[in-house]
ROVEXFI-344692 format. One line per 3 residues: number of its first residue (from 1); their letters; for each residue x, y, z of C-alpha. Coordinates in Angstrom, 3 decimals, m for minus. Example, Ala and Ser with C-alpha at 12.3 -4.5 7.8 and 13.67 -1.06 7.14 Angstrom:
1	as	12.300:m4.500:7.800 | 13.670:m1.060:7.140
//
This chain:
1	xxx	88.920:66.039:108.340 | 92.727:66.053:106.067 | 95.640:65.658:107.990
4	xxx	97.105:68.435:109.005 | 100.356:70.219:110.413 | 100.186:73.169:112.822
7	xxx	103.442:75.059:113.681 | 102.704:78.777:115.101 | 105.727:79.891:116.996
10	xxx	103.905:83.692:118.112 | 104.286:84.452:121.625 | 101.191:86.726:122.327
13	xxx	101.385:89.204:124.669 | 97.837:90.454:124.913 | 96.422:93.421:127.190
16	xxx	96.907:96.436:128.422 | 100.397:97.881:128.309 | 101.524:95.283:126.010
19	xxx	103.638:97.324:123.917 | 106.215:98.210:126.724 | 107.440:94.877:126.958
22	xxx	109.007:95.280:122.931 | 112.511:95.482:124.396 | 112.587:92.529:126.610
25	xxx	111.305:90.261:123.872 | 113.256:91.474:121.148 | 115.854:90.708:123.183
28	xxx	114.661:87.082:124.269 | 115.268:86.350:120.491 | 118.832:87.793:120.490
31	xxx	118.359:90.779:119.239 | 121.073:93.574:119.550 | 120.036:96.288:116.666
34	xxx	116.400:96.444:115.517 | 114.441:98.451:112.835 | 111.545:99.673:113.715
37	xxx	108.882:99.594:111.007 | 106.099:101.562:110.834 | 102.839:103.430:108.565
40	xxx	101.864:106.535:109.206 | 102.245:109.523:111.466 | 99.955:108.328:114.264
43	xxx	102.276:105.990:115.695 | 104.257:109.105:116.269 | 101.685:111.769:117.129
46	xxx	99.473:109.079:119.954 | 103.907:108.455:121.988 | 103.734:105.154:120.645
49	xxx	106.541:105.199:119.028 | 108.544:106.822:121.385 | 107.316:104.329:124.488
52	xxx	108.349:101.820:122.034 | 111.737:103.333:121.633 | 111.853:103.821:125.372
55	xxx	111.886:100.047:125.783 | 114.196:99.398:123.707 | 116.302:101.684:125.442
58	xxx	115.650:100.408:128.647 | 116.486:96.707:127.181 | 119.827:97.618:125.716
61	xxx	119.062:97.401:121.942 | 120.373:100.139:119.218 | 117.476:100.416:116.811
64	xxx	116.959:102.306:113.622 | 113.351:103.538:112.615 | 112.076:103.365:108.975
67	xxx	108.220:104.629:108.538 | 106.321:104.725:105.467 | 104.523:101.596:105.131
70	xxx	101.056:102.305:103.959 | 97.875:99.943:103.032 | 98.533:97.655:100.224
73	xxx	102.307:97.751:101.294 | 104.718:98.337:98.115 | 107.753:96.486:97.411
76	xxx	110.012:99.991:96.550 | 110.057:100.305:100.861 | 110.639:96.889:101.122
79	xxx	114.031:97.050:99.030 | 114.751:99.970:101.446 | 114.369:98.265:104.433
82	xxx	116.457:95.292:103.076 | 119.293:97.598:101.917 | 118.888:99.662:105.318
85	xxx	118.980:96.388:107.265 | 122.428:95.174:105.443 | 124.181:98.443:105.340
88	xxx	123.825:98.882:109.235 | 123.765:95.226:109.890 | 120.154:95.031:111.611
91	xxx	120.161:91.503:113.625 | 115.962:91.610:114.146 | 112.701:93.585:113.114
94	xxx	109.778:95.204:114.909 | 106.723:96.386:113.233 | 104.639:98.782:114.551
97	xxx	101.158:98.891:113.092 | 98.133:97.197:111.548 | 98.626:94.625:108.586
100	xxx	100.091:96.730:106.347 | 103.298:97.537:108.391 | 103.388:94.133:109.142
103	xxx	103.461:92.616:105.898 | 106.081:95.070:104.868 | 108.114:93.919:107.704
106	xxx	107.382:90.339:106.682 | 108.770:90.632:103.712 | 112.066:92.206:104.868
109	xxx	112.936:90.173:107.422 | 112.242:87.293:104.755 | 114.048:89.011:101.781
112	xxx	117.217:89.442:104.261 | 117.436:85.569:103.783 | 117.053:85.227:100.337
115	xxx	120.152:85.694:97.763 | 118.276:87.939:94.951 | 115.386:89.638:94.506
118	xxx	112.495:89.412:97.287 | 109.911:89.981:94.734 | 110.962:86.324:93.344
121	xxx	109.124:85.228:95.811 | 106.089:86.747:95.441 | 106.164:85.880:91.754
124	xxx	106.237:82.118:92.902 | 110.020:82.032:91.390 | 111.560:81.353:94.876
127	xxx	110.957:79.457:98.147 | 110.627:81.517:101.411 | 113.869:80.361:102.619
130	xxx	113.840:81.659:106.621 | 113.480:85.308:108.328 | 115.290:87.002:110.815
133	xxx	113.417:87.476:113.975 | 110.759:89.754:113.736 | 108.216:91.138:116.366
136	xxx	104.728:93.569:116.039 | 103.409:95.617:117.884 | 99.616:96.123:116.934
139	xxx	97.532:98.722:116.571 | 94.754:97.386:114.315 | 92.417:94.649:114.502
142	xxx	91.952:93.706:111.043 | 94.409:91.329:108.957 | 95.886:88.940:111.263
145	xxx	98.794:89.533:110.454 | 100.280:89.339:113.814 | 99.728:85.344:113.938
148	xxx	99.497:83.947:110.231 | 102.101:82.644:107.850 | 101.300:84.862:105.183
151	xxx	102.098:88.198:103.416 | 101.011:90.293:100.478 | 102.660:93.279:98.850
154	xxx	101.943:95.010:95.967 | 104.764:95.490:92.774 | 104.329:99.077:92.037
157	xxx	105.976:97.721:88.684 | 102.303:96.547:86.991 | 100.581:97.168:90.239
160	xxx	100.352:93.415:91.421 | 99.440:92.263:94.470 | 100.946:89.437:95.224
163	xxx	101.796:87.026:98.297 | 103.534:84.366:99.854 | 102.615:81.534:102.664
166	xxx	104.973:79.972:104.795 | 105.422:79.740:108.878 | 108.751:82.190:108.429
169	xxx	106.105:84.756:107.868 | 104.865:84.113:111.567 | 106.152:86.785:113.515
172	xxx	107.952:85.532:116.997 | 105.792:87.635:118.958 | 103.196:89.851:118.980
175	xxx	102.056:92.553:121.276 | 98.167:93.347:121.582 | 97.381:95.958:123.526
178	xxx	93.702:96.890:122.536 | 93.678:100.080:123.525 | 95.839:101.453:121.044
181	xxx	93.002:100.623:118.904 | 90.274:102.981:119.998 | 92.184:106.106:117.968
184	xxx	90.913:104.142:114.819 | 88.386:105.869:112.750 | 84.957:104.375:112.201
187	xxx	85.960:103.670:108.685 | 89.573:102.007:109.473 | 87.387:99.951:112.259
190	xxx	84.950:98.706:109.580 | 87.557:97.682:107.249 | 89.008:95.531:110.049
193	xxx	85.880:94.401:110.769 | 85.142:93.335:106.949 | 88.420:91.883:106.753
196	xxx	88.819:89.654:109.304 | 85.270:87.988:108.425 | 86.599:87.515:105.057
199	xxx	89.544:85.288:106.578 | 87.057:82.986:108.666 | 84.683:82.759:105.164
202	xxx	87.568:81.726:103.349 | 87.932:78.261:105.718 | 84.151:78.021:106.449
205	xxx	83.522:77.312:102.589 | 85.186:74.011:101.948 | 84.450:70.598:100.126
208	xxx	86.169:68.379:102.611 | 83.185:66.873:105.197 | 83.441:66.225:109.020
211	xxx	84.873:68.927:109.709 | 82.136:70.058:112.256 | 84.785:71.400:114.906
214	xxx	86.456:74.283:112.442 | 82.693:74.844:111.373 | 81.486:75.693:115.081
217	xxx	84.519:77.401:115.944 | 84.369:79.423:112.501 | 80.587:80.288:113.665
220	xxx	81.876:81.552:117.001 | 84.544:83.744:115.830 | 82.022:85.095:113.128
223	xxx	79.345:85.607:115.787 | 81.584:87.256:118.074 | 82.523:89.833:115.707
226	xxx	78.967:90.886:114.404 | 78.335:91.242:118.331 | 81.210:93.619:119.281
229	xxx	81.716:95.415:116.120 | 79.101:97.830:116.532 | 79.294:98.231:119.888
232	xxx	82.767:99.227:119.131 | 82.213:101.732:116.553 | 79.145:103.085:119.256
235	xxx	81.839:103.816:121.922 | 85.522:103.535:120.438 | 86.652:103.583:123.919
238	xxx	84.553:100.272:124.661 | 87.949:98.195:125.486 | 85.888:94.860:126.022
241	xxx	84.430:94.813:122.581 | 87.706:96.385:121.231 | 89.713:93.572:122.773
244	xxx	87.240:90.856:120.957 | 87.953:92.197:117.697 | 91.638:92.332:118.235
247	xxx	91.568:88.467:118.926 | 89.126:87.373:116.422 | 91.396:89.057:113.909
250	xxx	93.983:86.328:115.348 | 91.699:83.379:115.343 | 90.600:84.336:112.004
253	xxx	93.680:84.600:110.180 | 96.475:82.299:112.108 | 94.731:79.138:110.906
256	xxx	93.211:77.553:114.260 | 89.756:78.283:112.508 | 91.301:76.455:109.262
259	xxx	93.240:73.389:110.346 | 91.788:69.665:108.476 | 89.994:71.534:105.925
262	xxx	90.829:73.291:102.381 | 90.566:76.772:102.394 | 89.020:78.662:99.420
265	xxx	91.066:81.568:98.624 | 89.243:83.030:95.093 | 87.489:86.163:96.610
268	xxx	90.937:87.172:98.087 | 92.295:86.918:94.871 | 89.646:88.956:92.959
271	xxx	89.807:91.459:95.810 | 93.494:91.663:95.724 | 93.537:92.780:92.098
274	xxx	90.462:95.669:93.036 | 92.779:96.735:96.200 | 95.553:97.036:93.603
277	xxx	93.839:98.268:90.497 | 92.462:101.355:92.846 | 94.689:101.688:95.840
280	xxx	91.562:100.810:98.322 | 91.168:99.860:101.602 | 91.586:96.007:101.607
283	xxx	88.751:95.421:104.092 | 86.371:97.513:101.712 | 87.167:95.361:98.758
286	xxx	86.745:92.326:100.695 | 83.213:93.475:101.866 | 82.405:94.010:98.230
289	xxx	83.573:90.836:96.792 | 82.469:88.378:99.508 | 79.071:88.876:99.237
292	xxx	79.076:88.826:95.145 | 80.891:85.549:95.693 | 78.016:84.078:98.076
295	xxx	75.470:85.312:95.745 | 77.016:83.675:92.990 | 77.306:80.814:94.867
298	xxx	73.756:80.796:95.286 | 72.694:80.966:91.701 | 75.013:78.139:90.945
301	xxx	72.794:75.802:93.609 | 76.644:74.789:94.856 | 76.324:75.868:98.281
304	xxx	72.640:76.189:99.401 | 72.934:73.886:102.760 | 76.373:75.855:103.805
307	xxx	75.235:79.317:103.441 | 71.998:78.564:105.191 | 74.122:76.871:107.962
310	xxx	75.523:80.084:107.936 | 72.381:82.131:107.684 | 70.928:80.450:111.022
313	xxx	74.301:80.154:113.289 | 75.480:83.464:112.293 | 72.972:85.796:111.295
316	xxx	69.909:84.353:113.607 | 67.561:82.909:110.360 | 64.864:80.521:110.929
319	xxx	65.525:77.314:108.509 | 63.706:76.808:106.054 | 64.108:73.191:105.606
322	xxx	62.102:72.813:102.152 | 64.055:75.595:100.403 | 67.090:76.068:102.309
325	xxx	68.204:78.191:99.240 | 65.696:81.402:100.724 | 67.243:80.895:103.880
328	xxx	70.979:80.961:102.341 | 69.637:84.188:100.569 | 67.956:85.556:103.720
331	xxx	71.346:85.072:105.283 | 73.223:86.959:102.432 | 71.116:89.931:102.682
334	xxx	71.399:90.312:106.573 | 75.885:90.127:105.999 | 75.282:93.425:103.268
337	xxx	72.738:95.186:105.342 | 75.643:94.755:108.435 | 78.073:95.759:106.351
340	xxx	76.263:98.591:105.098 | 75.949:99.630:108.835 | 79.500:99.582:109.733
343	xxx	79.410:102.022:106.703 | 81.650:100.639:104.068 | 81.154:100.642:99.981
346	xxx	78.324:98.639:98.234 | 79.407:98.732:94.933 | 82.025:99.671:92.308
349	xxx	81.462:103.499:92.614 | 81.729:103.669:96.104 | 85.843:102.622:95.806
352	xxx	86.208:104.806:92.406 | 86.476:101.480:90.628 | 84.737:101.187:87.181
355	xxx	82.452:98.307:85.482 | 84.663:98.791:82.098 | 87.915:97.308:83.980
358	xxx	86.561:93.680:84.563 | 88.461:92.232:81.917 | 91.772:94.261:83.501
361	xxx	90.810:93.018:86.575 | 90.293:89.136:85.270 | 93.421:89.252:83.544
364	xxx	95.792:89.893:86.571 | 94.195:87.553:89.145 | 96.902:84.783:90.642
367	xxx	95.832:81.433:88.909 | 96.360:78.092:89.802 | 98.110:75.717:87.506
370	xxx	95.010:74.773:85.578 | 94.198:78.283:85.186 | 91.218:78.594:87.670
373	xxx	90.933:80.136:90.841 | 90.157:79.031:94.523 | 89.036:75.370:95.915
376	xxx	85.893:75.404:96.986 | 84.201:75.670:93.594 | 87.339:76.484:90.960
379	xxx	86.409:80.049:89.196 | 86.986:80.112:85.299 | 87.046:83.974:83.517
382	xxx	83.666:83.947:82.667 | 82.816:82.605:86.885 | 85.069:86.068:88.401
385	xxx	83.783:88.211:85.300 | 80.067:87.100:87.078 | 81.295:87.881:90.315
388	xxx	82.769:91.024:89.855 | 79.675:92.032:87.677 | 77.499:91.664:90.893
391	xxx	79.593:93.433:93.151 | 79.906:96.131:90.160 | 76.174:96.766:91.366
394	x	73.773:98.374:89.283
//
């Protein structure tokens, strides 16, 4: 196990009637005007938006209310909330939404604190250098946005997707009410569901050993959400198995699953620049990608014991102790044929996205210094080119 430092400042609020307490706690950070950020028009149409308001109200807070934010969140309504915020001298933040709003209200509460440009900071040319306080409300259990130190927004300018990582992305609270989850389509629920598994497998596969802990708890998060997923997509209005998805997307994403180890990272990267390329659903790209990554894994013989750990505490395979690599494949299989019963995409033509754009796709991926991509086994052109070539399909 590395050393490690854990700092997560989120107060979570979790439970029924959650939301109502937004006032109160926006005002516990010494708040006094607020912008309320949000996506779409369901916030609107289900009175969330107005109970919202209604605590604010009640709590003494002048607000402002700036909607818009939609998956893959794009920098043009982030410079709007910035200049909003200065022009009308907004003191703290509350997003109302899934990860998308929440990102975008990430990066304005962050870009209020930076001198310049926000999108230096997304273009690694700047530091995160603080936020003002910032709150969410959510209403979908996908990203985990509500509890991790990250953010991603896409550059309409190129299309990149790009993001940042530091603890002034944590939002100061959150507010988890899981029943303003079970308005979610089946399709918005499997995208959760696909991304939030992609967050654990990014910490499960790591080179640094005796790390046993993470592992088990990474297995129990995992497990949990292949039990409750299609129970919630069975009955949306199932609140115990919609409440278990809400707080595995926490777990998943606000590193408790990741501390002492090295997190990957690649397959977020090559799914960023799909999610980008063809304005997609992130948590369909991820469900594409993840599994061409495993498989690929799997041909290069660099991972054979770790998948079929995961093969037998996840998916319920028998080991197969003298070729662990068909139980690391059996294990595979069963996470496609799940996905492919939640209902999302199995290949390239299922998200519009076409074989001939590989190279596009190669070319815009976030590198490290050396030029490769990701920890766990560093990706060259020709490794991602592979990888995207099996989750092409045939």
């Amino acid at each position: 196990m590395k050393n490690f430092e854990f700092f997560s400042p989120t107060h979570y609020v979790f439970g029924r009637g959650a939301e109502n307490k937004a006032g109160d706690e926006l005002k516990k950070l010494g708040g006094t005007y607020a912008l309320i950020h949000y996506g779409g028009g369901s916030a609107v149409r289900s009175g969330l938006i107005e109970r919202v308001k209604q605590s604010l109200d009640e709590a003494g807070l002048k607000y402002e209310v700036l909607g818009g934010a939609q998956p893959n969140p794009r920098a043009a309504l982030v410079y709007k909330g910035i200049e909003l915020c200065r022009e009308k001298g907004i003191d703290c933040l509350l997003a109302v939404g899934g990860g998308s709003a929440i990102d975008s209200c990430k990066a304005i509460a962050t870009g209020l604190k930076y001198d310049g440009d926000f999108w230096d900071m997304f273009a690694g040319k700047a530091k995160v250098p603080g936020a003002i306080p910032f709150g969410v409300v959510l209403t979908m259990a996908a990203a985990g946005s509500e509890g991790s130190n990250s953010c991603v927004i896409t550059n309409e300018d190129g299309m990149l997707k790009r993001s940042t990582s530091s603890d002034f992305n944590r939002p100061r609270f959150a507010l988890m009410n899981p029943e303003l989850t079970e308005t979610l389509g089946a399709y918005q629920t499997a995208c959760g569901v696909a991304d939030m598994m992609s967050h654990v497998f990014e910490r499960y596969f790591t080179n640094v050993p005796d790390v046993s802990l993470t592992d088990r708890l990474c297995e129990a998060v995992l497990s949990s959400i292949v039990e409750a997923a299609p129970r919630a997509l069975a009955n949306p209005r199932d609140y115990e198995a919609r409440a278990t998805l809400m707080w595995s997307s926490t777990l998943a994403h606000n590193d408790t699953c990741g501390l002492g180890r090295e997190s990957d990272g690649a397959s977020h990267k090559l799914a960023h620049e799909l999610s980008a390329l063809y304005d997609t659903a992130h948590g369909a790209t991820m469900g594409l990608i993840f599994p061409a990554y495993m498989r690929f894994l799997l041909k290069k013989g660099d991972a054979d014991m770790r998948l079929a750990r995961l093969a037998v505490n996840v998916w319920g395979c028998q080991m197969d102790y003298e070729h662990p690599d068909r139980t690391a494949l059996e294990g595979i299989c069963r996470y496609e044929n799940f996905l492919k019963s939640l209902g999302l995409p199995r290949d390239f033509a299922a998200i519009g996205a076409r074989r001939e754009d590989i190279p596009a796709l190669i070319a815009k991926v976030r590198r490290r210094a050396d030029g490769l991509v990701g920890n766990f086994r560093p990706l060259n052109d020709d490794d991602m080119r592979a990888i995207y070539e099996i989750a092409a399909g045939e």
